[in-house]
C-alpha positions as CSV (number, residue, x, y, z in Angstrom):
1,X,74.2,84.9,80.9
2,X,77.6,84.4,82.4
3,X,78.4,88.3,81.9
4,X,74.8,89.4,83.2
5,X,75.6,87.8,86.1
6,X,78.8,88.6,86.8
7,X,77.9,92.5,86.0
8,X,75.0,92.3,88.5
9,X,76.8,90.6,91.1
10,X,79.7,93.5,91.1
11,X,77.1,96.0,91.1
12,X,76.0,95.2,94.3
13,X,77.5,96.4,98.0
14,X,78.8,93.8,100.2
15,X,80.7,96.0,102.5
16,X,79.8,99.2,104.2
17,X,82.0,102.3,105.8
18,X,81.9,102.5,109.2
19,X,80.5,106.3,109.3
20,X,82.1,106.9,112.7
21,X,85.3,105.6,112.0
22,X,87.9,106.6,109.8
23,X,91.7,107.5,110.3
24,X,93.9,110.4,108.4
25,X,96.3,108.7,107.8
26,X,100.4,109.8,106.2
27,X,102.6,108.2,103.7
28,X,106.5,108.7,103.1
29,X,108.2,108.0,100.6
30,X,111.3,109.1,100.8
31,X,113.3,107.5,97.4
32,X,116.5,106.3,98.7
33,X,118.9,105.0,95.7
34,X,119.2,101.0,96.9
35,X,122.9,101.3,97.3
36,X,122.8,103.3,100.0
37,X,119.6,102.2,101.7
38,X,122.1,99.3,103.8
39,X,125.5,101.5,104.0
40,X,126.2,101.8,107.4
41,X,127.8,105.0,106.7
42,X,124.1,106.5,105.3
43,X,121.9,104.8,107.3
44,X,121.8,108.1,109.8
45,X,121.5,110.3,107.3
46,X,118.4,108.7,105.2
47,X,116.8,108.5,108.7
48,X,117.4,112.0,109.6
49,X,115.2,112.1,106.2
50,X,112.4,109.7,107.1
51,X,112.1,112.1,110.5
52,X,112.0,115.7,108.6
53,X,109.8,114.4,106.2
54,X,107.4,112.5,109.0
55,X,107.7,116.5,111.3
56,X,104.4,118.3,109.7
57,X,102.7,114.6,109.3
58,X,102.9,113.2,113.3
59,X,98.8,115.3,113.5
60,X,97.7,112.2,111.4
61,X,96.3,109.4,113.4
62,X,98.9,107.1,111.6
63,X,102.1,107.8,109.8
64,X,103.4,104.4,107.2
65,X,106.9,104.7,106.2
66,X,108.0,101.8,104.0
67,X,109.4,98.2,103.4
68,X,112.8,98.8,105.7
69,X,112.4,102.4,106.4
70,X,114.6,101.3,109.1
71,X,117.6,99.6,107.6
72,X,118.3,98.3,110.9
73,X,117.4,95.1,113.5
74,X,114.7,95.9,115.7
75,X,116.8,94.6,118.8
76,X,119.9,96.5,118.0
77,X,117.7,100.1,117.0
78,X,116.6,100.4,120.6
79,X,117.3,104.6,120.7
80,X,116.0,105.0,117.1
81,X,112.9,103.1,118.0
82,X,112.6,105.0,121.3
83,X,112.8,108.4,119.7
84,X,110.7,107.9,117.0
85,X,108.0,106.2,119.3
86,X,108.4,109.4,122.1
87,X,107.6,111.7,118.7
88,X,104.5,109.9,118.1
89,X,103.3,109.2,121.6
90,X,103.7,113.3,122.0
91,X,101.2,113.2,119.2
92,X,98.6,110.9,120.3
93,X,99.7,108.9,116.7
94,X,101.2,105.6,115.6
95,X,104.1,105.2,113.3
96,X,104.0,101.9,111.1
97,X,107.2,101.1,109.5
98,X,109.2,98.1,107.7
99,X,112.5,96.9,110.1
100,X,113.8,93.9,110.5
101,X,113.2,91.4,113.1
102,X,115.4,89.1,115.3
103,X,114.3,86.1,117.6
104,X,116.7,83.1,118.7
105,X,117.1,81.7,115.6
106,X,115.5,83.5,112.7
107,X,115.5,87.2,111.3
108,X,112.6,88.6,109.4
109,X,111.5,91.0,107.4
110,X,108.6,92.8,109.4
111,X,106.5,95.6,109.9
112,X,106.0,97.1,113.5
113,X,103.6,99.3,114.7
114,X,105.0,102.2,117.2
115,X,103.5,104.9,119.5
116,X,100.1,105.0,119.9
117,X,100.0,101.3,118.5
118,X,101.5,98.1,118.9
119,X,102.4,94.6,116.9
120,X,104.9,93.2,114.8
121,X,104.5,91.3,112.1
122,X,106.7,88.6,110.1
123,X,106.5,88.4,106.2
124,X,105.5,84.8,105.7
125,X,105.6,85.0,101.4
126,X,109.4,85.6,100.9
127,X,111.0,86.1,97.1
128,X,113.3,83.2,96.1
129,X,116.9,84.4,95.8
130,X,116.0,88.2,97.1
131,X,115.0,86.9,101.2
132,X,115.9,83.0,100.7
133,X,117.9,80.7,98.6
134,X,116.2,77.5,97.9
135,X,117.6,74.2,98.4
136,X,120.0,76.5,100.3
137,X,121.4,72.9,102.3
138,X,121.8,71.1,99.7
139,X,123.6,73.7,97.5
140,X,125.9,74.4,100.6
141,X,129.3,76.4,99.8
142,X,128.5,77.0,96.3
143,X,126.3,79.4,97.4
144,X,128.7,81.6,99.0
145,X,130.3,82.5,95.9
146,X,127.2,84.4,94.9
147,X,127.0,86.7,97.9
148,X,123.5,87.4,98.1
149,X,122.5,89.9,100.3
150,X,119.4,89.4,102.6
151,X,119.2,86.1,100.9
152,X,118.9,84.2,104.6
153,X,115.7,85.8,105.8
154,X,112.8,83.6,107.8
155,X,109.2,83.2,107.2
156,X,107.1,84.3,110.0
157,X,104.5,82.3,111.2
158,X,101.1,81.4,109.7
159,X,98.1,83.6,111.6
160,X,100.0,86.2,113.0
161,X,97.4,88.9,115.3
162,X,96.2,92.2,113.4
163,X,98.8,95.5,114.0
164,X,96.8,98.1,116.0
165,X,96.9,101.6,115.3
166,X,95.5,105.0,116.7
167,X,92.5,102.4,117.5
168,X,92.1,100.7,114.1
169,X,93.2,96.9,113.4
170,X,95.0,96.7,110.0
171,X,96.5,93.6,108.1
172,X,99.8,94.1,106.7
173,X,101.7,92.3,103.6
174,X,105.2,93.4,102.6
175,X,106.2,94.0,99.3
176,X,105.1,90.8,96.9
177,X,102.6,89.2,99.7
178,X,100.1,91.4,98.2
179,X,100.2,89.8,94.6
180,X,98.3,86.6,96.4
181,X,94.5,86.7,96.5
182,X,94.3,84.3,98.8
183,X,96.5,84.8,101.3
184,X,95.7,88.7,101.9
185,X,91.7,87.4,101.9
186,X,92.8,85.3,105.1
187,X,92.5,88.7,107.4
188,X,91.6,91.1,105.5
189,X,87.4,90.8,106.8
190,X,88.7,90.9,110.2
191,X,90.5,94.3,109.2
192,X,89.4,97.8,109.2
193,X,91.5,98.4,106.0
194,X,95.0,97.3,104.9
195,X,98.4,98.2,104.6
196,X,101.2,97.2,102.1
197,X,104.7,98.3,102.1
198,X,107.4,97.8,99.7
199,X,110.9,98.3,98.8
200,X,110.2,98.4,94.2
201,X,113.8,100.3,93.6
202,X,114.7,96.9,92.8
203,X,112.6,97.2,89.5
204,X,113.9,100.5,88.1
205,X,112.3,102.0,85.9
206,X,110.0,98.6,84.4
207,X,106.8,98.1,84.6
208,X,107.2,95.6,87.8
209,X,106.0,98.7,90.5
210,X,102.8,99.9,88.0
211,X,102.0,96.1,87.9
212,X,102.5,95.4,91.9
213,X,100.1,98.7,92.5
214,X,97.7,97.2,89.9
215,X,97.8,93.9,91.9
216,X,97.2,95.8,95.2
217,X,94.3,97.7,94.1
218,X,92.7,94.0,93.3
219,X,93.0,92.8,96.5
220,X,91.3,96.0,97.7
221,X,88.3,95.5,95.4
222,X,88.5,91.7,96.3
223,X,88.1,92.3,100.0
224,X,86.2,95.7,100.1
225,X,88.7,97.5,102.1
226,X,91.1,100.2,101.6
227,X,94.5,99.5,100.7
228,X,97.2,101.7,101.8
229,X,100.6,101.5,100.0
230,X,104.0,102.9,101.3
231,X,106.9,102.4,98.6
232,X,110.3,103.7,98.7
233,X,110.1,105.3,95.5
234,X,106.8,104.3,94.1
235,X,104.4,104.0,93.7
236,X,102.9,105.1,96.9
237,X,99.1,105.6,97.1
238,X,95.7,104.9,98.8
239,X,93.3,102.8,97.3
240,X,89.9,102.5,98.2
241,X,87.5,100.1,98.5
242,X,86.1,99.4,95.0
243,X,90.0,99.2,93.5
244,X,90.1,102.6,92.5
245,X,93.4,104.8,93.3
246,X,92.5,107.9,95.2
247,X,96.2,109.1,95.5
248,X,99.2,108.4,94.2
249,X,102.7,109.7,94.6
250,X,104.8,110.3,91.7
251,X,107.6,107.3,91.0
252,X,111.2,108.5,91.8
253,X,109.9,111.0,93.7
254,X,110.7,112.4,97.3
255,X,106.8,112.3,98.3
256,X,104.2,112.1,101.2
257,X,100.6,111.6,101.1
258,X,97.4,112.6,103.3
259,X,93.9,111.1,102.9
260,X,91.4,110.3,105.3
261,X,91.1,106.3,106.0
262,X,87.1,105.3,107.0
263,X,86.9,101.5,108.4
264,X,84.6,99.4,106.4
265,X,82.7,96.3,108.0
266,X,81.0,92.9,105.8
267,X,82.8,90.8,103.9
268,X,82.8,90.1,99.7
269,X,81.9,86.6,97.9
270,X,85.6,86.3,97.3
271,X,86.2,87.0,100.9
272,X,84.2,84.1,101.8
273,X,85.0,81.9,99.1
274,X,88.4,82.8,97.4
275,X,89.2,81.9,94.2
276,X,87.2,77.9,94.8
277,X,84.3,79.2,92.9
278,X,86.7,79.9,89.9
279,X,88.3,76.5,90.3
280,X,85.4,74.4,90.4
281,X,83.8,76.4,87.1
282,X,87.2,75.3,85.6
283,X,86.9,72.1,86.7
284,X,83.1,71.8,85.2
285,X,83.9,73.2,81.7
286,X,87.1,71.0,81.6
287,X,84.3,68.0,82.4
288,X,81.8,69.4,80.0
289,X,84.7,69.2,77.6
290,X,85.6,65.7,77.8
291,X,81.9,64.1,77.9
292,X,81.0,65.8,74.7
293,X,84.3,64.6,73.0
294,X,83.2,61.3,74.4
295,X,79.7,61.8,73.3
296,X,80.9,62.8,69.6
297,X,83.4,59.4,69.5
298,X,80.3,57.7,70.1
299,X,78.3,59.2,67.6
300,X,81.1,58.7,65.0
301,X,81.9,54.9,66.3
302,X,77.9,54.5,65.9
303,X,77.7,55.8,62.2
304,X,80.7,54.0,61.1
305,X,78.8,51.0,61.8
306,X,75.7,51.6,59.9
């Protein structure tokens, strides 16, 4: 009964495309070996590739680069950012890309939406070890002996505003945010699709980026939206609404990617409810569980007696 349910329920259509919406939208990947992504001495030459890759894409309404395209703090990259904003104001488009971010006492690792957009947003789910150290006080100097880099990042803020884009509200996650169900849900109705960018070189050649675009493609099917996914070397790829991969770049690849973007509108059962329904099931079988071992040590204690 359980299975008929389930079956019917995912059969039906709790969103819908908004028919007069929809954005063509670009993805570069540009697969830049980790060791160099940071070296001062290559950071103008693997943006001098982001920019001839991005030339034939700016007629998109949006162009995603990835999880720190731009190796570089937002504050300190004022021509870069100026350049690359004047390239897609001239073309009525947005540029999305991964940087990282600076206030008075933090820096993050954030997306920012350029040109014919605006917004900035803070990653909020960081990776222990890779972004923060934990108990990093209490550990103290013997940390320093370790030398982690990017290991003293910030979380942004909880309910951060929607990027726009070319006209189209998007929610973002970066890199491993996308792996929770509930936290992407929190936005993702108010959305017209979603955007995820990531930095899997770490991850060589393992399974960890096939599993992270497995994950992302749930959260698309779990919210009825889109997903679009910008990786430095893979796997980059659109993903639409019912979790199924429409595109995909090929892993250690220099790539980029076109496909058309529509908006969708309505939200999912899990979008309303998140993952509660499947706690309190759990809760009920776990409870069914114990009563009927308590009914059966009553039974026993009762014919043990006769």
């Amino acid at each position: 009964m359980l299975g008929l349910t389930l079956f019917y329920l995912g059969s039906l259509s709790w969103v819908e495309e908004d028919e007069n919406r929809s954005a063509e939208v670009a993805l570069v990947q540009a697969n830049i070996d980790q060791n160099l992504k940071f070296d001062p001495a290559f950071i103008g030459e693997g943006l001098n590739l982001y920019n001839g890759l991005s030339a034939p894409l700016w007629e998109n309404d949006i162009v995603i680069w990835p999880e720190s395209a731009i190796p570089l703090l937002y504050q300190s990259a004022g021509a870069e950012l100026a350049y690359f904003e004047r390239l897609a104001n001239e073309n009525n488009s947005s540029l999305v890309t991964g940087i990282l971010y600076r206030d008075e006492n933090s820096i993050y690792n954030s997306v920012a939406s350029l040109g014919n957009g605006s917004g900035v947003y803070h990653k909020q789910k960081l990776v222990p070890f890779g972004e923060y150290v934990p108990f990093a006080n209490i550990m103290g100097s013997i940390l320093k002996i370790f030398s982690l880099p990017m290991s003293s990042l910030s979380a942004g803020p909880a309910n951060q505003a929607l990027l726009q884009a070319s006209g189209f509200s998007f929610a973002s996650y970066i890199c491993y945010e996308v792996v929770y169900p509930d936290f992407v849900r929190k936005q993702a109705h108010e959305a017209d699709f979603l955007v995820t960018i990531s930095n899997d070189t770490w991850f060589g050649a393992s399974f960890g980026p096939l599993q992270h675009l497995q994950m992302a493609a749930m959260r698309a099917l779990e919210n009825g939206r889109y997903m679009i996914r910008a990786t430095s070397n893979g796997v980059t790829a659109f993903i639409n609404e019912k979790g199924q991969i429409v595109d995909q770049a090929k892993q250690f690849e220099i790539a980029t990617l076109q496909n058309t973007v529509p908006a969708f509108r309505g939200r999912t059962p899990f979008s309303y409810w998140g993952s509660w329904p499947i706690v309190l099931f759990s809760l009920l079988i776990l409870a069914a569980i114990y009563l009927l071992k308590r009914m059966l040590k009553h039974q026993g204690n009762v014919s043990s007696h006769v």
